[in-house]
DSSP file (Angstrom, degrees, kcal/mol; ACC not computed):
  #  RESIDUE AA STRUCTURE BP1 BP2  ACC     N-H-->O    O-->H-N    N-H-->O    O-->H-N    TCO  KAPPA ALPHA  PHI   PSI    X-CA   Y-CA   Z-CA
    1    1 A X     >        0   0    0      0, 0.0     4,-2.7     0, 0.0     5,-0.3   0.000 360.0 360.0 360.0 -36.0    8.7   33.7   -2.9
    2    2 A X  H  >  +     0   0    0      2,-0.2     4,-1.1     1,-0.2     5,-0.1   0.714 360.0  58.8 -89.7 -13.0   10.6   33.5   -6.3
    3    3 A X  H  > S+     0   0    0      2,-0.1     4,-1.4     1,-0.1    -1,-0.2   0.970 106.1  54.0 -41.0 -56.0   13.7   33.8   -4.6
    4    4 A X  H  > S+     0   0    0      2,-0.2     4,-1.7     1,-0.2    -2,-0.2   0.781 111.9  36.6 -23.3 -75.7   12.4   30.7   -2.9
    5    5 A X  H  X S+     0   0    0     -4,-2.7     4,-2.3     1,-0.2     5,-0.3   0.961 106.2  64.0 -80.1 -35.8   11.7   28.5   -5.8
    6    6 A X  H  X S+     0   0    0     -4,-1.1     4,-3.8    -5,-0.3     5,-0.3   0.972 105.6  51.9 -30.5 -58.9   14.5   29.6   -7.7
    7    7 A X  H  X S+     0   0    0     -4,-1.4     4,-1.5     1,-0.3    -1,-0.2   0.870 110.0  48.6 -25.7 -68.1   16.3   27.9   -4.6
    8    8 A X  H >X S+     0   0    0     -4,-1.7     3,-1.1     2,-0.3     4,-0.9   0.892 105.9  51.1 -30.9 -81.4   14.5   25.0   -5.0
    9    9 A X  H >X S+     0   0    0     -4,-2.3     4,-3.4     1,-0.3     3,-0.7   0.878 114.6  46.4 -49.5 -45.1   15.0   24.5   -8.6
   10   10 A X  H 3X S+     0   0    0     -4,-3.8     4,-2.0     1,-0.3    -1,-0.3   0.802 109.4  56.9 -74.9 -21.2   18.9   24.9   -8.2
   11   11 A X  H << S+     0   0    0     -4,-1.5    -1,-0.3    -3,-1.1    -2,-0.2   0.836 111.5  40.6 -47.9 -33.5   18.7   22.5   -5.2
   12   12 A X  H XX S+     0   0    0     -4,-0.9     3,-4.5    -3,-0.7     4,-1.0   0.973 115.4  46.7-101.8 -76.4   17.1   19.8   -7.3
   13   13 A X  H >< S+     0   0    0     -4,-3.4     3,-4.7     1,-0.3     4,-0.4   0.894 116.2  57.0 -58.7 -54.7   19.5   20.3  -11.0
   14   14 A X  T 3< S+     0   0    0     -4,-2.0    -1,-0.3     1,-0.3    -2,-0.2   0.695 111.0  39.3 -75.6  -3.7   22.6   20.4   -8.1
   15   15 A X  T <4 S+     0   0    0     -3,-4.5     4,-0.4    -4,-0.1    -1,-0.3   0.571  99.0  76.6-141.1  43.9   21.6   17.5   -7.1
   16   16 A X  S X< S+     0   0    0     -3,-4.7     3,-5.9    -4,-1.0     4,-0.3   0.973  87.7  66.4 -35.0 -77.8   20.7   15.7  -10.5
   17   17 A X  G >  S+     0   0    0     -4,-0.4     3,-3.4     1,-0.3     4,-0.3   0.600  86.2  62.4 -18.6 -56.4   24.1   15.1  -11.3
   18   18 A X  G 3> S+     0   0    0      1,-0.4     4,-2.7     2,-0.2    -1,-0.3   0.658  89.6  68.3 -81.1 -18.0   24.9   12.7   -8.6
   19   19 A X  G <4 S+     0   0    0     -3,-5.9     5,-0.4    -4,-0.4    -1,-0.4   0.953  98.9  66.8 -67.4 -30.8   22.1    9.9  -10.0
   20   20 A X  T <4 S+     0   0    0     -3,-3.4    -2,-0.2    -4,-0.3    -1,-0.2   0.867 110.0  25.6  -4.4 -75.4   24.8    9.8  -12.8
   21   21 A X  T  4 S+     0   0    0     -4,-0.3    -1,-0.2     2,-0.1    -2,-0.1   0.426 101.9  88.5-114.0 -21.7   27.2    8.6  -11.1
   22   22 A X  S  < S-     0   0    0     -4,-2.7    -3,-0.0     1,-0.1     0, 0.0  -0.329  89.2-101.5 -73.2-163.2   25.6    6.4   -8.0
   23   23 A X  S    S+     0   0    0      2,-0.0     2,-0.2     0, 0.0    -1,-0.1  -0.110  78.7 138.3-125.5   6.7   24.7    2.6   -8.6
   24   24 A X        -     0   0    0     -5,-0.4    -2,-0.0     1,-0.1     4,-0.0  -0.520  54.1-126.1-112.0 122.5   21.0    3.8   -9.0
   25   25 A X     >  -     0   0    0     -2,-0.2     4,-1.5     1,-0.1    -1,-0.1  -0.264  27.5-115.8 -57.5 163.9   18.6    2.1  -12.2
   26   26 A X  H  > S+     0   0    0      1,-0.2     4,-0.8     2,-0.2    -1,-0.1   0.453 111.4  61.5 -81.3   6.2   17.2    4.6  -14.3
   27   27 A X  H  4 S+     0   0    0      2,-0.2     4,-0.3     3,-0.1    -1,-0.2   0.391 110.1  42.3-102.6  -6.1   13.4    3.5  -13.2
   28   28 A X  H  > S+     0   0    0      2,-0.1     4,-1.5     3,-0.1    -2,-0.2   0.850 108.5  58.4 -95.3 -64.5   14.2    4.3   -9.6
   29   29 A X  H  X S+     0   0    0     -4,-1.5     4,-1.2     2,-0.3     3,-0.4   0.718 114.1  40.0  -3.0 -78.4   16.1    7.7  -10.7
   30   30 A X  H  X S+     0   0    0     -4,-0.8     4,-1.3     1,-0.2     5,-0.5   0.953 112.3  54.7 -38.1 -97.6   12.7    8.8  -12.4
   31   31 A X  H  > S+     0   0    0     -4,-0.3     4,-2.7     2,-0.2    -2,-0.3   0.565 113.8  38.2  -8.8 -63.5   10.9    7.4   -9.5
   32   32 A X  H >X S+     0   0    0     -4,-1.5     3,-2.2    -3,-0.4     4,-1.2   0.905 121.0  56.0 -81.6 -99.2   13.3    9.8   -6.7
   33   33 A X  H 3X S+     0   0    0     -4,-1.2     4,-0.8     1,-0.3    -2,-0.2   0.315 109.8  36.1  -1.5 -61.9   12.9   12.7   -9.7
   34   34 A X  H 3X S+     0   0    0     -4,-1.3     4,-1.7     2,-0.2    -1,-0.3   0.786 113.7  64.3 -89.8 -27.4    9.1   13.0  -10.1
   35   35 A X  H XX S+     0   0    0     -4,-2.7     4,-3.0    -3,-2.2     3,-0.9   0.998 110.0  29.8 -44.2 -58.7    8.8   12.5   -6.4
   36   36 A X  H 3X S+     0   0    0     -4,-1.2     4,-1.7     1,-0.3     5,-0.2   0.882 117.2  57.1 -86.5 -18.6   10.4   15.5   -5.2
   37   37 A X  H 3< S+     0   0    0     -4,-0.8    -1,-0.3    -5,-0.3     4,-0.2   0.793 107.6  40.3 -89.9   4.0    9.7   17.2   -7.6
   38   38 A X  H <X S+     0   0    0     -4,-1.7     4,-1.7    -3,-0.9     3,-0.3   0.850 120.5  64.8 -69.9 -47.8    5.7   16.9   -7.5
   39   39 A X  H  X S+     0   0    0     -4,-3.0     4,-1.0     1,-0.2     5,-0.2   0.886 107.3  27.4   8.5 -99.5    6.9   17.2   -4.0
   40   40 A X  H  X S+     0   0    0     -4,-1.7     4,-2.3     1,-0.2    -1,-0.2   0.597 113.0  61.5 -75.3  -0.5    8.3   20.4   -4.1
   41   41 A X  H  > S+     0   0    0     -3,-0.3     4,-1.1    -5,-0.2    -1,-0.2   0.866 101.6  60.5 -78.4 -40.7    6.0   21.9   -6.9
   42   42 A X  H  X>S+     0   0    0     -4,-1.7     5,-1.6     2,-0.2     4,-1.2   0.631 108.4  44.2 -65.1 -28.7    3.1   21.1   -4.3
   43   43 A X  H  <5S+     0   0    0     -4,-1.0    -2,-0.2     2,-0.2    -1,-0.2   0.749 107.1  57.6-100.6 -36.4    5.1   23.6   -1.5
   44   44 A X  H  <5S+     0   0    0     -4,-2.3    -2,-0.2    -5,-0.2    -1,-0.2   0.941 103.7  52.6 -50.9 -39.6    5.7   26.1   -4.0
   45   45 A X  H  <5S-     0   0    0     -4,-1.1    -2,-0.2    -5,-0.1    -3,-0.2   0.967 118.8-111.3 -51.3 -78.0    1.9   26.2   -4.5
   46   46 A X  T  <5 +     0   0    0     -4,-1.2     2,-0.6     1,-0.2    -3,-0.2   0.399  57.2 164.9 121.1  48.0    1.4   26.7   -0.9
   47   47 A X      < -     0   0    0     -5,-1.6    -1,-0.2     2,-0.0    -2,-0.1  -0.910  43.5-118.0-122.8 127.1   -0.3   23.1   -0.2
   48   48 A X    >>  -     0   0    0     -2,-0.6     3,-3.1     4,-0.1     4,-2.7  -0.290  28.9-110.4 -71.1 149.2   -0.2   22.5    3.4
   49   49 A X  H 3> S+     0   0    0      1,-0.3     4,-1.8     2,-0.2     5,-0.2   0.771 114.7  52.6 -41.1 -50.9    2.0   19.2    4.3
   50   50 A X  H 34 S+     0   0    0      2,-0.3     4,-0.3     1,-0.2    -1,-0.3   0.536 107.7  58.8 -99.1 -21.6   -0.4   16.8    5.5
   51   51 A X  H X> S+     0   0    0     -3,-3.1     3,-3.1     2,-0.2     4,-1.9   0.920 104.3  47.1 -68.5 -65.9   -2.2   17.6    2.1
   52   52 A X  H >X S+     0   0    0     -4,-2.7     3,-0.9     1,-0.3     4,-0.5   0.864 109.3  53.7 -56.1 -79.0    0.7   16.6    0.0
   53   53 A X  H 3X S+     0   0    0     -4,-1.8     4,-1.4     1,-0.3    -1,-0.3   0.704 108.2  49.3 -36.3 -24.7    1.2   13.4    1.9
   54   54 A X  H <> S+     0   0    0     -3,-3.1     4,-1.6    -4,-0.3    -1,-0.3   0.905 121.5  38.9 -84.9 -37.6   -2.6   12.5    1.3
   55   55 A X  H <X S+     0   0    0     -4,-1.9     4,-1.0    -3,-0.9    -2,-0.2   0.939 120.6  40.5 -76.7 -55.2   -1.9   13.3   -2.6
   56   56 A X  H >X S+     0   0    0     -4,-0.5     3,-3.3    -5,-0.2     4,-1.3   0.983 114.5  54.9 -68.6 -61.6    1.5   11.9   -3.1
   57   57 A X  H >< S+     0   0    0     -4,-1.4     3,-0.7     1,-0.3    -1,-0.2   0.741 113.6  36.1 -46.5 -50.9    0.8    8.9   -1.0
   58   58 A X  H 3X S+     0   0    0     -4,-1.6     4,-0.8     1,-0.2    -1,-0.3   0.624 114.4  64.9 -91.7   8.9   -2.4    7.5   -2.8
   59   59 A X  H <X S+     0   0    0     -3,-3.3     4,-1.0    -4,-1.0    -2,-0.2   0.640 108.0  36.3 -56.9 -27.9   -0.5    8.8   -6.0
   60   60 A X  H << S+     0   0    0     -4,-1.3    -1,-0.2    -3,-0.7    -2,-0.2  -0.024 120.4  45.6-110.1  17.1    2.3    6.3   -5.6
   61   61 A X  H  > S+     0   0    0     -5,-0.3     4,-1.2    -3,-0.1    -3,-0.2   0.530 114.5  49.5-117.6 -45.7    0.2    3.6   -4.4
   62   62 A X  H >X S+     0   0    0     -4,-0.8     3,-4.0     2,-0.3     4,-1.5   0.980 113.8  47.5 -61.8 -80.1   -2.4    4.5   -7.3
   63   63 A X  H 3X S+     0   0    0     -4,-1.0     4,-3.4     1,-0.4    -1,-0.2   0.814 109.0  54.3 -50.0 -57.8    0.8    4.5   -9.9
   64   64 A X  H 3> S+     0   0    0      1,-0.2     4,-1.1     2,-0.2    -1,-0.4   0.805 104.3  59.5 -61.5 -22.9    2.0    0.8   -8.3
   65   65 A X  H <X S+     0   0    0     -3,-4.0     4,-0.7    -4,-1.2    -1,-0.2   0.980 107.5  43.5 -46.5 -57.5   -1.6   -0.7   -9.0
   66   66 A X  H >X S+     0   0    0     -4,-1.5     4,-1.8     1,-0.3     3,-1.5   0.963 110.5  52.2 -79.9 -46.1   -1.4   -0.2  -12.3
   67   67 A X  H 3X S+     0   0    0     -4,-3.4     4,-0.8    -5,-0.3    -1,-0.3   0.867 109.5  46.2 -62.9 -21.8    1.6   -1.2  -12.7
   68   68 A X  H 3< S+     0   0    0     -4,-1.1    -1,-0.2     2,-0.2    -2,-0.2   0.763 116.7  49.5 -88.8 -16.1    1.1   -4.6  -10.9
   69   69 A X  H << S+     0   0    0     -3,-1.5     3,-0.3    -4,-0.7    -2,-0.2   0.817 115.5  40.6 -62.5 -45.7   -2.1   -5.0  -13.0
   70   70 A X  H  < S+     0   0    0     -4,-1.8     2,-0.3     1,-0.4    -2,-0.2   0.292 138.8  11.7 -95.6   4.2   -0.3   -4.1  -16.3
   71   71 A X  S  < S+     0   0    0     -4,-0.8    -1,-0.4    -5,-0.3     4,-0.1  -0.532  72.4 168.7 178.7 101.3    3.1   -6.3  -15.4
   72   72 A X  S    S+     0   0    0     -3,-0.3     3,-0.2    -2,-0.3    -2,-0.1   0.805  73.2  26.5 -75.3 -55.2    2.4   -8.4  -12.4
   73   73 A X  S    S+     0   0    0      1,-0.1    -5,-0.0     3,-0.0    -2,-0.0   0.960 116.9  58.6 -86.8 -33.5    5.4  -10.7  -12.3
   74   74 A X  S    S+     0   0    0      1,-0.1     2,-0.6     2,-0.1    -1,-0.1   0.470  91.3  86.4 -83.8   3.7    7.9   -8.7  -13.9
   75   75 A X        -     0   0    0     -3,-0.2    -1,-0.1    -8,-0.1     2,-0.1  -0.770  61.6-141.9 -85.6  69.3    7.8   -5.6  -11.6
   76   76 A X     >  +     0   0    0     -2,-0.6     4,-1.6     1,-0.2    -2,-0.1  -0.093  25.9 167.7 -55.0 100.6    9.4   -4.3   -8.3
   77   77 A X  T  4 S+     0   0    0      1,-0.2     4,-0.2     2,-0.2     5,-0.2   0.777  78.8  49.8-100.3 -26.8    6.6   -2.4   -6.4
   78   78 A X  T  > S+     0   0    0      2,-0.2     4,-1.5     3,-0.1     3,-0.3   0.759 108.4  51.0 -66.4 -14.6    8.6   -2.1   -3.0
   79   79 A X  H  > S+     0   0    0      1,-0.3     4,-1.4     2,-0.2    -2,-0.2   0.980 117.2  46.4 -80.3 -46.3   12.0   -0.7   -4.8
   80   80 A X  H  < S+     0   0    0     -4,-1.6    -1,-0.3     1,-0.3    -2,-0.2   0.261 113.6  44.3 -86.8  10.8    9.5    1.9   -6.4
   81   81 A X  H >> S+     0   0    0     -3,-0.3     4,-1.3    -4,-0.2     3,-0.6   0.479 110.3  54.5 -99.3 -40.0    7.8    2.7   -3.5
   82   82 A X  H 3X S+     0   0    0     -4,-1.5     4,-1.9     1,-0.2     2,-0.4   0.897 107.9  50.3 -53.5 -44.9   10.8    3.0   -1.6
   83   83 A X  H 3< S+     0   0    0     -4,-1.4     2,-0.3     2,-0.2   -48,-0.2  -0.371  99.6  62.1-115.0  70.9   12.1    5.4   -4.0
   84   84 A X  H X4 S+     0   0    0     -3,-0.6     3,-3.0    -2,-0.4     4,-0.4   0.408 110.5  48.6-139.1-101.0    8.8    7.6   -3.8
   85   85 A X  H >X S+     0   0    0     -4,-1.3     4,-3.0    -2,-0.3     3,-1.3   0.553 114.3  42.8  -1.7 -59.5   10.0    7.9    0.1
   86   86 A X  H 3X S+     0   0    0     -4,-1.9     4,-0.9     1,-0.4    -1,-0.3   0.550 112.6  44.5-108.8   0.2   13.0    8.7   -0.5
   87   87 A X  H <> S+     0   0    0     -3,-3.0     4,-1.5   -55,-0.2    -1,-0.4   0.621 115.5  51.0 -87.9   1.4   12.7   11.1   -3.4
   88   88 A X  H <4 S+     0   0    0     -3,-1.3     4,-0.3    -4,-0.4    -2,-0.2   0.889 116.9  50.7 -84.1 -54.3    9.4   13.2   -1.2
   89   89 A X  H >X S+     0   0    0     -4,-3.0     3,-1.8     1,-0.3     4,-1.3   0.785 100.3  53.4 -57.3 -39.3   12.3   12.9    1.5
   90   90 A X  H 3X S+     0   0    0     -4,-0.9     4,-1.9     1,-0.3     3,-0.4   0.942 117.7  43.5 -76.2 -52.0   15.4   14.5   -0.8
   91   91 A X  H 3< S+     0   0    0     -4,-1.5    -1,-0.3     1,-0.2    -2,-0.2   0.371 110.2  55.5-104.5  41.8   12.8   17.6   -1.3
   92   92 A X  H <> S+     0   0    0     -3,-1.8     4,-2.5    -4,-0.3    -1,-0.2   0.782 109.0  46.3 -78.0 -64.6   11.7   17.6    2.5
   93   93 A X  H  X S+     0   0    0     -4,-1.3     4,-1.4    -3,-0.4    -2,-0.2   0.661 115.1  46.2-103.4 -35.5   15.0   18.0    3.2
   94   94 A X  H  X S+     0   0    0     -4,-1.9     4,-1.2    -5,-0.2    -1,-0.4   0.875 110.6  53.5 -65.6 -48.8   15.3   20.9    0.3
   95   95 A X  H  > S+     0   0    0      1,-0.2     4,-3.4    -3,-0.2    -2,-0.3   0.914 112.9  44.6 -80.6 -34.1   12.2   22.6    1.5
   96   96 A X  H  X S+     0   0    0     -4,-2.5     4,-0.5     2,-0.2    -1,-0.2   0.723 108.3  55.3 -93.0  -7.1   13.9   22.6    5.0
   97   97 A X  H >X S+     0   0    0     -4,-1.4     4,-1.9    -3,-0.3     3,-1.1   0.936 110.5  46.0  -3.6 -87.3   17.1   23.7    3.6
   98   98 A X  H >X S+     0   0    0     -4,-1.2     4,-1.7     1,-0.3     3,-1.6   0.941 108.0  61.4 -52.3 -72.0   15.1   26.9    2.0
   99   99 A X  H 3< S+     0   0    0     -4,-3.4    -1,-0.3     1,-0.3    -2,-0.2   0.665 107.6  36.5 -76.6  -5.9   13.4   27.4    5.2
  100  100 A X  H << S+     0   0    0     -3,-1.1    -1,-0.3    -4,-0.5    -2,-0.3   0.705 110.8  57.9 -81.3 -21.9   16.4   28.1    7.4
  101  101 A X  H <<        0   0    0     -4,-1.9    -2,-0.2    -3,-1.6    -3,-0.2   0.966 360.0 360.0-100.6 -33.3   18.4   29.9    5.2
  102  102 A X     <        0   0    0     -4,-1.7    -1,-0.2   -98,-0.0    -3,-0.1   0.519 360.0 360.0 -79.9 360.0   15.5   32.9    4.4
Protein backbone atom coordinates (compact mmCIF):
# COMPACT_ATOMS: atom_id res chain seq x y z
CA UNK A 1 0.00 0.00 0.00
CA UNK A 2 2.84 2.62 0.44
CA UNK A 3 4.41 1.51 -2.56
CA UNK A 4 1.14 2.47 -3.94
CA UNK A 5 0.81 6.04 -2.74
CA UNK A 6 4.27 6.76 -3.15
CA UNK A 7 3.23 6.07 -6.91
CA UNK A 8 0.67 8.27 -6.70
CA UNK A 9 2.42 11.13 -5.20
CA UNK A 10 5.19 10.87 -7.99
CA UNK A 11 2.43 10.54 -10.65
CA UNK A 12 0.88 13.82 -9.59
CA UNK A 13 4.58 16.19 -8.94
CA UNK A 14 5.51 14.47 -12.67
CA UNK A 15 2.81 15.78 -13.84
CA UNK A 16 2.79 19.36 -12.05
CA UNK A 17 5.28 20.64 -14.22
CA UNK A 18 3.37 20.61 -17.33
CA UNK A 19 0.57 23.34 -15.86
CA UNK A 20 3.80 25.57 -16.16
CA UNK A 21 4.07 25.55 -19.38
CA UNK A 22 0.28 24.90 -20.97
CA UNK A 23 -2.02 28.02 -21.67
CA UNK A 24 -3.86 27.05 -18.33
CA UNK A 25 -4.93 30.26 -15.69
CA UNK A 26 -3.63 29.68 -12.40
CA UNK A 27 -7.51 29.42 -10.87
CA UNK A 28 -8.18 26.50 -13.06
CA UNK A 29 -4.59 24.95 -12.27
CA UNK A 30 -5.64 24.97 -8.46
CA UNK A 31 -9.04 23.88 -9.50
CA UNK A 32 -7.34 20.41 -11.67
CA UNK A 33 -4.73 20.30 -8.41
CA UNK A 34 -7.07 20.04 -5.46
CA UNK A 35 -9.32 17.89 -7.51
CA UNK A 36 -7.12 15.00 -8.04
CA UNK A 37 -5.61 15.32 -5.43
CA UNK A 38 -8.74 15.15 -2.80
CA UNK A 39 -9.27 12.65 -5.49
CA UNK A 40 -6.66 10.53 -4.95
CA UNK A 41 -6.12 11.06 -1.15
CA UNK A 42 -9.85 9.65 -0.99
CA UNK A 43 -8.43 6.12 -2.75
CA UNK A 44 -5.60 5.99 -0.69
CA UNK A 45 -7.97 5.98 2.25
CA UNK A 46 -9.77 3.16 0.79
CA UNK A 47 -13.20 5.16 -0.09
CA UNK A 48 -15.14 3.15 -2.39
CA UNK A 49 -15.66 5.08 -5.94
CA UNK A 50 -19.19 5.90 -5.95
CA UNK A 51 -18.47 7.47 -2.50
CA UNK A 52 -15.93 9.87 -3.70
CA UNK A 53 -18.12 10.92 -6.52
CA UNK A 54 -21.04 11.67 -3.96
CA UNK A 55 -18.28 13.77 -1.82
CA UNK A 56 -16.32 15.43 -4.55
CA UNK A 57 -19.41 16.20 -6.60
CA UNK A 58 -21.50 18.11 -4.02
CA UNK A 59 -18.06 19.47 -2.91
CA UNK A 60 -17.48 21.29 -6.20
CA UNK A 61 -20.95 22.23 -6.66
CA UNK A 62 -20.96 23.35 -2.76
CA UNK A 63 -17.57 25.41 -3.53
CA UNK A 64 -19.31 27.08 -6.97
CA UNK A 65 -22.38 28.37 -4.72
CA UNK A 66 -20.37 30.27 -2.69
CA UNK A 67 -18.59 31.51 -5.06
CA UNK A 68 -21.53 32.76 -7.18
CA UNK A 69 -23.02 34.20 -3.95
CA UNK A 70 -19.79 35.92 -2.93
CA UNK A 71 -18.90 37.19 -6.84
CA UNK A 72 -21.87 36.65 -8.91
CA UNK A 73 -21.05 38.51 -12.11
CA UNK A 74 -17.42 38.34 -11.99
CA UNK A 75 -16.95 34.56 -11.91
CA UNK A 76 -16.65 31.50 -14.33
CA UNK A 77 -18.58 28.53 -12.59
CA UNK A 78 -18.59 26.26 -15.78
CA UNK A 79 -14.58 26.70 -16.49
CA UNK A 80 -14.24 25.67 -12.70
CA UNK A 81 -16.45 22.94 -12.80
CA UNK A 82 -15.06 21.72 -15.90
CA UNK A 83 -11.72 21.71 -14.34
CA UNK A 84 -13.06 19.70 -11.20
CA UNK A 85 -13.84 16.91 -14.07
CA UNK A 86 -11.02 17.04 -15.41
CA UNK A 87 -8.63 17.14 -12.56
CA UNK A 88 -10.94 13.91 -10.55
CA UNK A 89 -10.25 12.54 -14.24
CA UNK A 90 -6.16 13.18 -14.44
CA UNK A 91 -6.19 11.00 -10.93
CA UNK A 92 -8.74 8.33 -12.33
CA UNK A 93 -6.50 7.91 -14.85
CA UNK A 94 -3.40 7.74 -12.04
CA UNK A 95 -5.32 5.41 -9.90
CA UNK A 96 -5.68 3.20 -13.06
CA UNK A 97 -2.21 3.63 -13.94
CA UNK A 98 -1.24 2.25 -10.31
CA UNK A 99 -3.67 -0.50 -10.71
CA UNK A 100 -2.20 -2.26 -13.73
CA UNK A 101 1.18 -1.83 -13.03
CA UNK A 102 1.05 -3.75 -9.29
Amino acid sequence: MKKKIMMAIMTVLMLAPSFCYANIPDDKAKHIGVAAGLDLGMEALGVKETTRNCILGALFVGKEIYDHNKHPATHDHFGDLAADVGGVMLSRGTIWIIHRTF
